[in-house]
ZADO-1210 file (C-alpha; in nm, 4 decimals, padded with zeros to 6 digits):
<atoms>
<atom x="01.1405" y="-01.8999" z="-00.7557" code="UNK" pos="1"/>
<atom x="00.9718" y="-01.9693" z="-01.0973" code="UNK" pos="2"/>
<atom x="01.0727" y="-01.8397" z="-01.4373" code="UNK" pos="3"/>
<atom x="00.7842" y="-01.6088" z="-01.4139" code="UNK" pos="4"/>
<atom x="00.8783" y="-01.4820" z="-01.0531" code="UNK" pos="5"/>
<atom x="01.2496" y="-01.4310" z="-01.1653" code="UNK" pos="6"/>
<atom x="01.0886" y="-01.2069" z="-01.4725" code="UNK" pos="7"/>
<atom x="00.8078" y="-01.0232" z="-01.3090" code="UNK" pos="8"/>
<atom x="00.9428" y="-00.6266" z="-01.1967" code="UNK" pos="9"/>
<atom x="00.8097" y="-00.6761" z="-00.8331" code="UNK" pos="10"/>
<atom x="00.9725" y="-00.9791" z="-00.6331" code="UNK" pos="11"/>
<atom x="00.8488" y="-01.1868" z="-00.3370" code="UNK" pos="12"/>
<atom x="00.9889" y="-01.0319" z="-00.0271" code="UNK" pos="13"/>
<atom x="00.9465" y="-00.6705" z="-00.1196" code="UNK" pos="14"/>
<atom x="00.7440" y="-00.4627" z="00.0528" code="UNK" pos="15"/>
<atom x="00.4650" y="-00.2668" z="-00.1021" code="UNK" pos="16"/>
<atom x="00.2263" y="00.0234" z="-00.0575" code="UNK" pos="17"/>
<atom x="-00.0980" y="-00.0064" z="-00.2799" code="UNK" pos="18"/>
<atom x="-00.3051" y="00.2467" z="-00.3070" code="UNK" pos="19"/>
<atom x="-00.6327" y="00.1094" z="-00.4520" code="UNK" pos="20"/>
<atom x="-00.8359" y="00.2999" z="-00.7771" code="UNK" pos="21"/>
<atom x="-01.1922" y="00.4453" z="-00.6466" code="UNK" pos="22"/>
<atom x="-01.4405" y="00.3893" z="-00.9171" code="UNK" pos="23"/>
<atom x="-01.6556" y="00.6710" z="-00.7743" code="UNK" pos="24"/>
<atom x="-01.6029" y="00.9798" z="-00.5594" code="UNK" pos="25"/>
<atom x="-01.7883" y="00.8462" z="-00.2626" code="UNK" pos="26"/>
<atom x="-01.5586" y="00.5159" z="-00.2669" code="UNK" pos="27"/>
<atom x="-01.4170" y="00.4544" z="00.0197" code="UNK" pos="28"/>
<atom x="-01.0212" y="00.4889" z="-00.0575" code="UNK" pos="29"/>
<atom x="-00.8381" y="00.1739" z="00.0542" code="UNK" pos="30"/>
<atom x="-00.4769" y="00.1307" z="00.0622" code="UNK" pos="31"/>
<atom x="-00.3144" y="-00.2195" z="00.1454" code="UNK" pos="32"/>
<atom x="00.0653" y="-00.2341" z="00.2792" code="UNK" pos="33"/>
<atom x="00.2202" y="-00.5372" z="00.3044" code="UNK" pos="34"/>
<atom x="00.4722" y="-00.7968" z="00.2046" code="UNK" pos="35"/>
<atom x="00.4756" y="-00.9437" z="-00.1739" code="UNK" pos="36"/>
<atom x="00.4259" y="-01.3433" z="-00.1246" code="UNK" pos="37"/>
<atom x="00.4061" y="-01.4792" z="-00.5111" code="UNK" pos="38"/>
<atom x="00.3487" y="-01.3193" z="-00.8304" code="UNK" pos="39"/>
<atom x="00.3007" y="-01.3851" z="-01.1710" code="UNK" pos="40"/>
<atom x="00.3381" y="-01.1196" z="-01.4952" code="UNK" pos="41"/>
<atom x="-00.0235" y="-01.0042" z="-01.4073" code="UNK" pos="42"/>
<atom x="-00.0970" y="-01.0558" z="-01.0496" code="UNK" pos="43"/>
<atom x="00.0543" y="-00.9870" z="-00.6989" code="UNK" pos="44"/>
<atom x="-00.0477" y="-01.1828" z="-00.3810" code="UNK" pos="45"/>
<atom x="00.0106" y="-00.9559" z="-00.0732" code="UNK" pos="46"/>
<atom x="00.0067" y="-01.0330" z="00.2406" code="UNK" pos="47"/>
<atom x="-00.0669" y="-00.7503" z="00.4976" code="UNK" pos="48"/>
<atom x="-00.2503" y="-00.4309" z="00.6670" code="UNK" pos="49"/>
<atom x="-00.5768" y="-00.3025" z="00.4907" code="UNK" pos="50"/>
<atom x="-00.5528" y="00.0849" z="00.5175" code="UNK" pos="51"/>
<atom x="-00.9318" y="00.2278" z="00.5178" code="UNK" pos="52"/>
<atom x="-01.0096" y="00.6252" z="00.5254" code="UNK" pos="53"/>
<atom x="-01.3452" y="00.6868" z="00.7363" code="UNK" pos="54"/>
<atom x="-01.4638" y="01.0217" z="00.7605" code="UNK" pos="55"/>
<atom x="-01.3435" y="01.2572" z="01.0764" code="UNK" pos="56"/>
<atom x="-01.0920" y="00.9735" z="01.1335" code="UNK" pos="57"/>
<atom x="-00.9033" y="00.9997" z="00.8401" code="UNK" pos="58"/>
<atom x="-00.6676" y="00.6440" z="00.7524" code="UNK" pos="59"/>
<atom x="-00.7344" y="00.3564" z="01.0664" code="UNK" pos="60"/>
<atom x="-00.5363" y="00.0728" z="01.0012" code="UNK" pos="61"/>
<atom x="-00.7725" y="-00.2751" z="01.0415" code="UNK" pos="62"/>
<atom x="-00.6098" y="-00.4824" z="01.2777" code="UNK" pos="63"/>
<atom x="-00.6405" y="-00.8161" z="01.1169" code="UNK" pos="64"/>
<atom x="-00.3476" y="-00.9099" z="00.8884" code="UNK" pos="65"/>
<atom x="-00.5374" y="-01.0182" z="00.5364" code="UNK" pos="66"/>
<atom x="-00.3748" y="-01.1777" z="00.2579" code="UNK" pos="67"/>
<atom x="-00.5299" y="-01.0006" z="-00.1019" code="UNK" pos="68"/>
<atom x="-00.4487" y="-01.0933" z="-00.4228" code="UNK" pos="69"/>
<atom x="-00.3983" y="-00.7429" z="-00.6679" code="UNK" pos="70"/>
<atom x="-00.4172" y="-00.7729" z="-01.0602" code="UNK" pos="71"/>
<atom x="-00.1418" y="-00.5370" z="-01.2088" code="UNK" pos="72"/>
<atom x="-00.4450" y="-00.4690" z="-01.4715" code="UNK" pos="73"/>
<atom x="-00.6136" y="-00.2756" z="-01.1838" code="UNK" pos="74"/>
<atom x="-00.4698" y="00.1243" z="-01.2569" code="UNK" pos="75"/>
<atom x="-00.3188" y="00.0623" z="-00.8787" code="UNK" pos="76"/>
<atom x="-00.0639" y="00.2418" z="-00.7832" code="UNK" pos="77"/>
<atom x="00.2481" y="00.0453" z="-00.5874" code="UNK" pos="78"/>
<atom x="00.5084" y="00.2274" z="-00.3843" code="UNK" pos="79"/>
<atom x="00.7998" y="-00.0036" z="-00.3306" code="UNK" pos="80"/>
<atom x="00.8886" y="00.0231" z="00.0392" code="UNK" pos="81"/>
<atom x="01.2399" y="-00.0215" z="00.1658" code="UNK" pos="82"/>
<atom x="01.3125" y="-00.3665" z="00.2653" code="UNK" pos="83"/>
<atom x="01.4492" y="-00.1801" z="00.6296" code="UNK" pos="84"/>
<atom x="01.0955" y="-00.0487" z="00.7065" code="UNK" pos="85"/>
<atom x="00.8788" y="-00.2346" z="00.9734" code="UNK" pos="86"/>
<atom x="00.5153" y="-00.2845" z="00.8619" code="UNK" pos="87"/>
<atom x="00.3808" y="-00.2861" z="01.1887" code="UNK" pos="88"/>
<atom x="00.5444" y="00.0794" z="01.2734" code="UNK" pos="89"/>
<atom x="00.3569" y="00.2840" z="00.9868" code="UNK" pos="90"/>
<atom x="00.1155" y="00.5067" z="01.0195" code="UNK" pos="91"/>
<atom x="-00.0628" y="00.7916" z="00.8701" code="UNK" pos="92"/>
<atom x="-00.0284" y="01.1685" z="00.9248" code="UNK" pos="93"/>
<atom x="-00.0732" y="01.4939" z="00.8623" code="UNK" pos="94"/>
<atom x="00.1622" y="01.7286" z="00.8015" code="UNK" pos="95"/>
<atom x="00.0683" y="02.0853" z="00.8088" code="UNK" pos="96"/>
<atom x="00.0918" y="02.2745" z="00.5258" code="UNK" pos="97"/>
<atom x="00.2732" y="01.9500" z="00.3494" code="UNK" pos="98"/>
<atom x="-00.0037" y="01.6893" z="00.3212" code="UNK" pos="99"/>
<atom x="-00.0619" y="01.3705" z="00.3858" code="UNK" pos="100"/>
<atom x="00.2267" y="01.0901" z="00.4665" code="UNK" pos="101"/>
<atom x="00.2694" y="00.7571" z="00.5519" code="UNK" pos="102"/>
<atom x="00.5954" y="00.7183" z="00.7532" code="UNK" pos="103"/>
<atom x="00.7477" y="00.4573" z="01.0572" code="UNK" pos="104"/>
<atom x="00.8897" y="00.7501" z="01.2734" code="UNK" pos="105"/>
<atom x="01.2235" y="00.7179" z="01.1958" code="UNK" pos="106"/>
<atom x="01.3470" y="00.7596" z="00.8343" code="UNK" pos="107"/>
<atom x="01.0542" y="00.6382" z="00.6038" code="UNK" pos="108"/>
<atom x="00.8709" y="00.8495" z="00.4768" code="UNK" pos="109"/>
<atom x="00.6114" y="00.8372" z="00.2061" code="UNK" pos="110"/>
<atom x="00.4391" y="01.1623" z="00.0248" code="UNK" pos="111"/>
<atom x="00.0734" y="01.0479" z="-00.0523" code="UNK" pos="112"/>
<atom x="-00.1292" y="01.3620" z="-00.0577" code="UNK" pos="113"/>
<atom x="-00.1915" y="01.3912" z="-00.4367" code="UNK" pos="114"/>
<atom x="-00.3642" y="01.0305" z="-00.4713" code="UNK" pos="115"/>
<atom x="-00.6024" y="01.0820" z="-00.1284" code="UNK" pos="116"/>
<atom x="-00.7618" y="01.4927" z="-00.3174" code="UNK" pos="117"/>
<atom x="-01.1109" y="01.4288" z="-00.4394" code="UNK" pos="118"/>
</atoms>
């Protein structure tokens, strides 16, 4: 691990939820979840699931795995996901009368209904 890895707040190895900033209402909104790979003090390289949110559908996982690289310069905003939680098992759902989560059915469970209004 370099200096710069050993500094940096997130680590390689932790898991991550990004939701990406939409520069415009009719953005498509985009979340990534993956795995951290390397990082520096003002990038991440993930490597993971693109989330996408398609109208009707709501968020459809792609099925390719994708490695991205994120700058931390972006506005994103990164949910640390416990190191416990399988990847593959998450999906998206809503919750009547709660919102919108992002959970693996058994004990994760993430609360992402104020970043997916508007």
């Amino acid at each position: 691990m370099s200096e710069i890895e050993q500094n940096s707040i997130l680590k390689p190895g932790e898991k991550v939820h990004i939701i990406e900033k939409r520069f415009f209402k009719e953005d498509t909104r985009r979340h990534f979840v993956g795995e951290i790979v390397q990082c520096t003090e003002s990038n991440i390289r993930v490597r993971g699931y693109v989330w996408a949110c398609e109208a009707l559908k709501g968020f459809n996982k792609k099925p390719e795995i994708r490695e991205r690289i994120f700058s931390l310069h972006e506005g994103l905003i990164i949910n640390i996901v416990p190191p416990e939680v399988n990847l593959e098992e998450l999906k998206y759902v809503n919750i009547l009368h709660k919102g919108l989560f992002v959970i693996d059915g058994k004990n994760f469970s993430l609360d992402i209904t104020e970043f997916t209004i508007g």
